[in-house]
N, C-alpha and C positions, 0 to 999 in steps of 0.2 A: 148226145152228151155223155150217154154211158160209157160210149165206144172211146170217146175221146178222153175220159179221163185216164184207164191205165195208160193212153200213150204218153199222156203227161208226167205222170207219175215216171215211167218209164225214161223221159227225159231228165228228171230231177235227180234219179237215179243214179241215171250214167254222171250227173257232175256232183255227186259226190265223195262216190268212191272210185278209187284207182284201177287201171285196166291190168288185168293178170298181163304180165312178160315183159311190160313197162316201167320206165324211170317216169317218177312223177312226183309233184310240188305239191305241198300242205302248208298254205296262209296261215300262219299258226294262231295269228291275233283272233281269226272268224274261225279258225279250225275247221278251212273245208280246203279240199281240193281242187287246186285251181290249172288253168293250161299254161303254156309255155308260153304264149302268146300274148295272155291277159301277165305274166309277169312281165315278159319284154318289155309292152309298154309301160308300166310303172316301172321299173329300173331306165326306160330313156329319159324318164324326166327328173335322175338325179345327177350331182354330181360326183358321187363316190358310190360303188358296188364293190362291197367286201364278197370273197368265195371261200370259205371254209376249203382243208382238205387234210387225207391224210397222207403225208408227203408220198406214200411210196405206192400211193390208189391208182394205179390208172384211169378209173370210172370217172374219179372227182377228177382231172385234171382232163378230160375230154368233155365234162359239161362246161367246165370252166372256158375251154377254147369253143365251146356252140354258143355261150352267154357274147363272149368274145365277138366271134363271128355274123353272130344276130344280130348283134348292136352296129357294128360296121357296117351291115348290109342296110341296115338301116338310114345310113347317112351320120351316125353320131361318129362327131371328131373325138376318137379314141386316146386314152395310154392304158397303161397296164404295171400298175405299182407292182414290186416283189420283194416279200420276205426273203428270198433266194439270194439278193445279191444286195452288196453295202453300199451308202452311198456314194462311199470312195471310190468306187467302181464304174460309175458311172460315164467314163469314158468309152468303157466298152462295148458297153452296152451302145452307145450312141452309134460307134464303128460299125459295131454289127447291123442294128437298123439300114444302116446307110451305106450298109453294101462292103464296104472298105477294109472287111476281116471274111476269110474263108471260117467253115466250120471248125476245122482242127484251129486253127488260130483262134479260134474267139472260145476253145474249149477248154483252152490252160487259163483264159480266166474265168469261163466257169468252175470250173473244179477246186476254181480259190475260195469261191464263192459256196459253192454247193454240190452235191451230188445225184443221183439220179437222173440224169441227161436224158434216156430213153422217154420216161415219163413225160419230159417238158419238153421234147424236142418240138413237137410240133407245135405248139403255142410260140415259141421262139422264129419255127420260120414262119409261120402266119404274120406275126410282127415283123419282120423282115419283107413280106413278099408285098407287105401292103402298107410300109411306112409308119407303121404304130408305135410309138414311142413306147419305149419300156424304162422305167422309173426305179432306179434302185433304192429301198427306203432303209435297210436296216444298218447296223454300226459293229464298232470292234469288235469283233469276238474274243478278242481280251478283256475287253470291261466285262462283257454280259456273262463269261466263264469265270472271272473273279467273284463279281454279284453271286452266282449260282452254288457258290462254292462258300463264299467267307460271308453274303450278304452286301447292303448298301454301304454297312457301315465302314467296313473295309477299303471303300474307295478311297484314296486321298485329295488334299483341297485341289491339283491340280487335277487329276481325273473327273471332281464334278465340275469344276468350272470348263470341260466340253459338254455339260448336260446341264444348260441354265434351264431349268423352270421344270427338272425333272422330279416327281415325288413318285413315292413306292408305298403306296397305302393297299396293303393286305386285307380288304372286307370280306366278310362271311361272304356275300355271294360270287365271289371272284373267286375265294379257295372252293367252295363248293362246287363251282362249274368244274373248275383244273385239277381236281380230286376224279370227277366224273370223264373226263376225255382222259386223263392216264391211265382210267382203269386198274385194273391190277397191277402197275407200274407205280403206285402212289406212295411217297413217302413221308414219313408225317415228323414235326417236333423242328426242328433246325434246319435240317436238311430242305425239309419241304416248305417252309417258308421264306429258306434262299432262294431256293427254286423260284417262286413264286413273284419273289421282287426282282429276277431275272426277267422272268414274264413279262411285268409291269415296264421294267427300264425299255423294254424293246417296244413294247405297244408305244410308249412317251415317246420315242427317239423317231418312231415309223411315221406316228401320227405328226409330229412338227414337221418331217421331211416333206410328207402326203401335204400338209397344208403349204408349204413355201410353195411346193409345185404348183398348186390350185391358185394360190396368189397370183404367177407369173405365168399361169396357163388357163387363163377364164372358159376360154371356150370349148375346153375338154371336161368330158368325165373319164374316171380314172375307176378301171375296173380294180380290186386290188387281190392279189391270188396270196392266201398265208395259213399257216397252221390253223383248223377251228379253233384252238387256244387263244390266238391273235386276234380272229375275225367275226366273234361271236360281240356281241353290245355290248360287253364288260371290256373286250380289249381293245385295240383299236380304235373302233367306232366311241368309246365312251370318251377317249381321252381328243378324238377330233372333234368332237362335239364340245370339250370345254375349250378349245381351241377358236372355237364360234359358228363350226360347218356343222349344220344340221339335216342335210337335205342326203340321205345315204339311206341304204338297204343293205342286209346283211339274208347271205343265202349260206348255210349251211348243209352239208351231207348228212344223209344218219350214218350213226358209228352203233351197229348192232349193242345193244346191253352200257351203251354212254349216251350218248342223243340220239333219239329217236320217238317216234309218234308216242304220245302218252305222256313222254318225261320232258322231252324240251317244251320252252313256251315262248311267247311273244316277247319275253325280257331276255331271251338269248339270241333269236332270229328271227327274222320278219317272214322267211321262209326254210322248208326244208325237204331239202332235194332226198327223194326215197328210190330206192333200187339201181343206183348210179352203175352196180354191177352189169344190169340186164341191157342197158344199152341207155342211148339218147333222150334226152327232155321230151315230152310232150304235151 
C-alpha cells in the first residue's frame, strides 16, 4: 500500500498539470486540465462549437482544423460557420465545397471577404476535400463601419429595418472582456463604445444567420471559427442562446497578458486552449 500510493499520487499528478512543449486544455468551470479527447467527446454532443482566434495566429487556426478534423472523423455531420465571409456570399462558398470553383477563382471572393488566405487555407481545403459545408454568417461592412464610426444611432429607418430584432446593449461585462482582448489597442469615451456596438450588431447578425442554419440543417453541428471578441459567452454564444440554442461550447485560445490561465473564467469560456504556439491539442 505504501508503494502504491506515490504511484497514485503520481497519476493524479500528470492530470493536473500540463506537459512541458504541449498545447493543452483548462476546463475552466472545475479549473483542471483536461485531454483532447475528454473534450471531443463533450463538443460531439453539441450543436454549436464557437473557436476563438486571433485572426492572424497560425497556432489557433490549426487547432481549429484538428477540432474540425476530429469531429469528422468521428462520424459527426459537419459545417463550419465564418466570421470571414458575409452572408451574401454564400454562393461561393457553396461552389467551392462542390468542387465548381478552382482555387484562384474562389480567391477573388475571398479577398472580398477577407484576408489572410495562408492562414485558412487549409481549413478551406479540408472542407472542400470532404464536403463540409461552410456557412457564411456575417453582414455589410458598410453598416458595421458606419456603427463603428458614428454608433447605432446613425443608422437610418431603412438600414435597421434589415436588422429586425437587433439590440446593441453595452454591459460592463461585455466592455470589460473587449477592453481586455484589445489590449493596448483600447479606446475609451465614444469611440470605444461605437466600437463596441459594432461588436454587438455582428454577434446579433451572426447569431440569427447561425440559427436559420440550425433551423433548416438539424442534423448538423456547426463548428464556428470568429474573433475571441465574437466567440467568447458575451458574444455570439449569449445572443444564440436568446435566440433559444443552448446546447454550445465555447473554446478559446490564451492571448498572453488578455485571457489566459488566472484571469479568464467559466463566464467567458468553457475551455481554454494554452500553448497553441508549440503545436497540436492533446
Amino acid at each position: 500500500m505504501k508503494r502504491l500510493f506515490p504511484i497514485l499520487l503520481a497519476g493524479l499528478l500528470a492530470l493536473a498539470t500540463p506537459i512541458p512543449g504541449k498545447a493543452h486544455i483548462l476546463q475552466l468551470d472545475e479549473g483542471k486540465y483536461v485531454s483532447f479527447a475528454e473534450v471531443l467527446k463533450d463538443l460531439s454532443t453539441t450543436r454549436v462549437v464557437f473557436m476563438g482566434e486571433l485572426h492572424d495566429h497560425a497556432g489557433h487556426h490549426r487547432a481549429q482544423l484538428q477540432v474540425i478534423r476530429a469531429l469528422h472523423n468521428r462520424g459527426v455531420t459537419l459545417a463550419v460557420g465564418l466570421e470571414m465571409f458575409r452572408s451574401d456570399s454564400q454562393q461561393a462558398l457553396d461552389r467551392w465545397v462542390a468542387g465548381e470553383s478552382r482555387e484562384e477563382e474562389f480567391l477573388r471572393d475571398y479577398e472580398e471577404n477577407w484576408s489572410l488566405w495562408p492562414v485558412y487555407r487549409e481549413i478551406f481545403l479540408f472542407a472542400r476535400e470532404h464536403g463540409v459545408k461552410l456557412v457564411g454568417l456575417n453582414l455589410s461592412r458598410k453598416i458595421t463601419g458606419q456603427v463603428a464610426s458614428k454608433g447605432m444611432d446613425s443608422l437610418s429607418p431603412e438600414q435597421l429595418g434589415e436588422l429586425p430584432g437587433v439590440r446593441c446593449v453595452v454591459d460592463p461585462p461585455y466592455r470589460s472582456f473587449i477592453q481586455r482582448t484589445l489590449g493596448a489597442h483600447v479606446h475609451k469615451g465614444a469611440v470605444f463604445e461605437n466600437f463596441c456596438e459594432a461588436q454587438l450588431l455582428w454577434d446579433t447578425a451572426m447569431a440569427r444567420t447561425l440559427m436559420n442554419f440550425l433551423g433548416t440543417h438539424p442534423e448538423h453541428l456547426v463548428v464556428v471559427l470568429a474573433g475571441s471578441g465574437h466567440a467568447w459567452h458575451y458574444g455570439i454564444p449569449r445572443q444564440l442562446r436568446d435566440l433559444g440554442e443552448t446546447n454550445l461550447r465555447v473554446l478559446l485560445p490564451e492571448i498572453p497578458g488578455r485571457i489566459e490561465e488566472g484571469t479568464a473564467t467559466a463566464n467567458e469560456a468553457d475551455y481554454l486552449m494554452i500553448g497553441l504556439d508549440r503545436g497540436g491539442l492533446h
